[in-house]
C-alpha positions as CSV (number, residue, x, y, z in Angstrom):
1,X,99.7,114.6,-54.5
2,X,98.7,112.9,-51.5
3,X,100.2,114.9,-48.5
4,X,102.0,111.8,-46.4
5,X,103.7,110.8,-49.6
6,X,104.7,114.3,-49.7
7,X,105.8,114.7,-46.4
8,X,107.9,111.7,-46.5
9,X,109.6,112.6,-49.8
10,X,110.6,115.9,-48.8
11,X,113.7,115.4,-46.4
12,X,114.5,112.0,-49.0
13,X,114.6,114.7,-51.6
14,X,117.2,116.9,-49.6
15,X,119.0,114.0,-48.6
16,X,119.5,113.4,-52.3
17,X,120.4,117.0,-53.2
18,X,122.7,117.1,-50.1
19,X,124.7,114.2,-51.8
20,X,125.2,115.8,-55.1
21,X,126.0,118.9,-53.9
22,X,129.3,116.7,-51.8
23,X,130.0,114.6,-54.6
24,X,130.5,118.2,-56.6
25,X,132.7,119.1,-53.9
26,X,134.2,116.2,-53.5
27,X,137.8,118.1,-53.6
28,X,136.8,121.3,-52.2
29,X,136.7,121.8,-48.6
30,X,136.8,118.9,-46.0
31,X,134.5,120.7,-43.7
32,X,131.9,121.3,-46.2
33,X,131.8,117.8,-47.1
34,X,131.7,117.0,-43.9
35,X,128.8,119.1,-43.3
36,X,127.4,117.8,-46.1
37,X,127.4,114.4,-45.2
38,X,126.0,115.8,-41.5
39,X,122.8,117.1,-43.3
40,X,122.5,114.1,-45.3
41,X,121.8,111.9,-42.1
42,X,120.1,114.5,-40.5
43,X,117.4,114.0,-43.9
44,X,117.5,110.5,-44.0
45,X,117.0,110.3,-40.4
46,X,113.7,112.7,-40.7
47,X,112.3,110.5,-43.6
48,X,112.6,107.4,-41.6
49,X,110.8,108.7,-38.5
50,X,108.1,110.7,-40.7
51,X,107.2,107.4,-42.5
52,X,106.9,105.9,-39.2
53,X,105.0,108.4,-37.6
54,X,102.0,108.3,-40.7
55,X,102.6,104.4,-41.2
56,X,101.8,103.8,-37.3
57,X,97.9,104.3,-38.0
58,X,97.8,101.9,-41.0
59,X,100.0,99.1,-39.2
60,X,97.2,99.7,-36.2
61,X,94.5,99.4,-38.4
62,X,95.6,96.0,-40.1
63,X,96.0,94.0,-36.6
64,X,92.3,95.0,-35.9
65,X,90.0,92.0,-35.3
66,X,87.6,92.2,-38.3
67,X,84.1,93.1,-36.3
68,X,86.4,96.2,-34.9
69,X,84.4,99.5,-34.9
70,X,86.6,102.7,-34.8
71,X,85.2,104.7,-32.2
72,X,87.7,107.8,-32.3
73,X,90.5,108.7,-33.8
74,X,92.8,111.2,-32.2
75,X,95.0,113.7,-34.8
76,X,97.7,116.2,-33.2
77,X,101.2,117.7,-34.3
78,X,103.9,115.9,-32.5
79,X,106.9,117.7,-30.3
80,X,110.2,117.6,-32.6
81,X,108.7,117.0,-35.7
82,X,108.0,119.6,-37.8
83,X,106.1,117.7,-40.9
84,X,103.4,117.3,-38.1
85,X,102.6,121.0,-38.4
86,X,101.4,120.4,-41.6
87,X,99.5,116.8,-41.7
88,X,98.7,116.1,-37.7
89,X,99.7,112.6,-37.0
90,X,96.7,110.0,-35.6
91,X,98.2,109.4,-32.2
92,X,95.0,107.7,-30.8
93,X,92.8,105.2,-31.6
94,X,89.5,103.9,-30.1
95,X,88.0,101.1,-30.7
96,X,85.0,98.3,-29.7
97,X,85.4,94.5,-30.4
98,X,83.4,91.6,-29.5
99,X,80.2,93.5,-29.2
100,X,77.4,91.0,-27.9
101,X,73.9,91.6,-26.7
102,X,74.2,89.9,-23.0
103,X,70.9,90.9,-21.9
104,X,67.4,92.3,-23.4
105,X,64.6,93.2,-21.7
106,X,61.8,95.9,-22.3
107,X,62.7,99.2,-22.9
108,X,66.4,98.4,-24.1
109,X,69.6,96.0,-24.1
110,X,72.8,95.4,-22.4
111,X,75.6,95.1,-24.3
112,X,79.4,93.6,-23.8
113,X,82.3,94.0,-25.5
114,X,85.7,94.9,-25.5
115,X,87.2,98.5,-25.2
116,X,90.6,99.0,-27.1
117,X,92.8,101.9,-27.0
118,X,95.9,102.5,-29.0
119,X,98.2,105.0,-28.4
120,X,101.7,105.8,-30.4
121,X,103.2,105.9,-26.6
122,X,102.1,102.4,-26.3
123,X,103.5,101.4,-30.0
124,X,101.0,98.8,-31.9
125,X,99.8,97.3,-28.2
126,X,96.4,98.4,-26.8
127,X,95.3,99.2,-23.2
128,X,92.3,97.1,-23.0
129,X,89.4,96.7,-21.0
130,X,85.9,94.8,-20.9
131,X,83.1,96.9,-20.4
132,X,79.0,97.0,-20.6
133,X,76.8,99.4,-21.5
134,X,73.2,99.8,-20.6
135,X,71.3,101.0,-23.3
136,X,68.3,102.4,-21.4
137,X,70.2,104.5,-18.7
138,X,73.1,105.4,-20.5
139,X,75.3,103.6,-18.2
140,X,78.9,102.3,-19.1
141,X,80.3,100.1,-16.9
142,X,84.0,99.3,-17.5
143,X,87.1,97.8,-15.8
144,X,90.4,96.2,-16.1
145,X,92.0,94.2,-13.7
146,X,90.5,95.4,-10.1
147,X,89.2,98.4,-10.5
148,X,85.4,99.2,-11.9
149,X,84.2,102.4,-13.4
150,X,80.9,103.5,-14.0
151,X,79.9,106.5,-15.7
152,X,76.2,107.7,-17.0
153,X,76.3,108.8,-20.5
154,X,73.7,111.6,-22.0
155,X,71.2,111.3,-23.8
156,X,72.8,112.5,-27.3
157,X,75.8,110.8,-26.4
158,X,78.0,109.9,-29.7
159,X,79.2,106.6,-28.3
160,X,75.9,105.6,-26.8
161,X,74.1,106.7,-30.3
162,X,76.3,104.4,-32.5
163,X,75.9,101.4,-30.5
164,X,72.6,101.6,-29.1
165,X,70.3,103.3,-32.3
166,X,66.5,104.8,-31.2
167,X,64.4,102.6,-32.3
């Protein structure tokens, strides 16, 4: 059984064993019922917030522009929210659009294109930024607004390995 599913089900199912239980009591003690009805809230409310939490990624995902390239996806448990423990929530996502080739010359390229980062803080709006990458040196250029940052990438750099293959 897939595991979000799962995870969602869970505190629906309790919610629903919670209300038979109160309807079987439904003359016994007001407290209980009470209670009861306490608990049943508590599990609706945790089904509602776990289906958000693993329906955030997927909602992400169908907003991005279709020549998107996932870059990296970031998975962690979440503070209050114990399903988390079991399936980490993706929390993070990376991603490149509007990749063009602005420059070529001998021994490599310059790409352009669009940095993207969504974060579950942010809800389904990115921080964005433009940025170049030199694929000779290594070197990422990248900015937003007024401020410019440049930083050298390694040699077997990930990143600079997906969008600039050795030839």
């Amino acid at each position: 059984m897939n595991t979000t599913l799962l995870l969602t089900a869970l505190p629906l199912g309790t919610a629903c064993i919670l209300l038979a239980l109160g309807w079987l009591l439904y003359r016994r003690l007001i407290l209980v019922r009470a209670l009861l009805g306490a608990l049943l809230v508590l599990a609706g409310y945790g089904g509602y917030l776990a289906q958000a939490d693993y329906g955030w990624h997927e909602r992400v995902l169908r907003q991005l522009p279709a020549d998107a390239i996932i870059v990296q996806q970031e998975q962690q448990p979440l503070a209050g929210r114990p399903w988390s423990e079991w399936k980490p929530v993706v929390s993070g996502l990376q991603v490149i659009s509007g990749m063009q080739e602005v420059l070529e010359y001998g021994d490599g390229a310059m790409l352009e294109f669009n940095y993207l980062y969504f974060s579950m803080a942010n809800g389904e709006r990115p921080v964005s930024s433009r940025a170049m990458l030199n694929c000779a040196t290594g070197d990422l250029v990248s900015g937003a607004g007024d401020y410019l940052h440049i930083e050298s990438l390694p040699p077997g750099d990930a990143f600079l390995l997906m969008l600039c293959p050795p030839d």
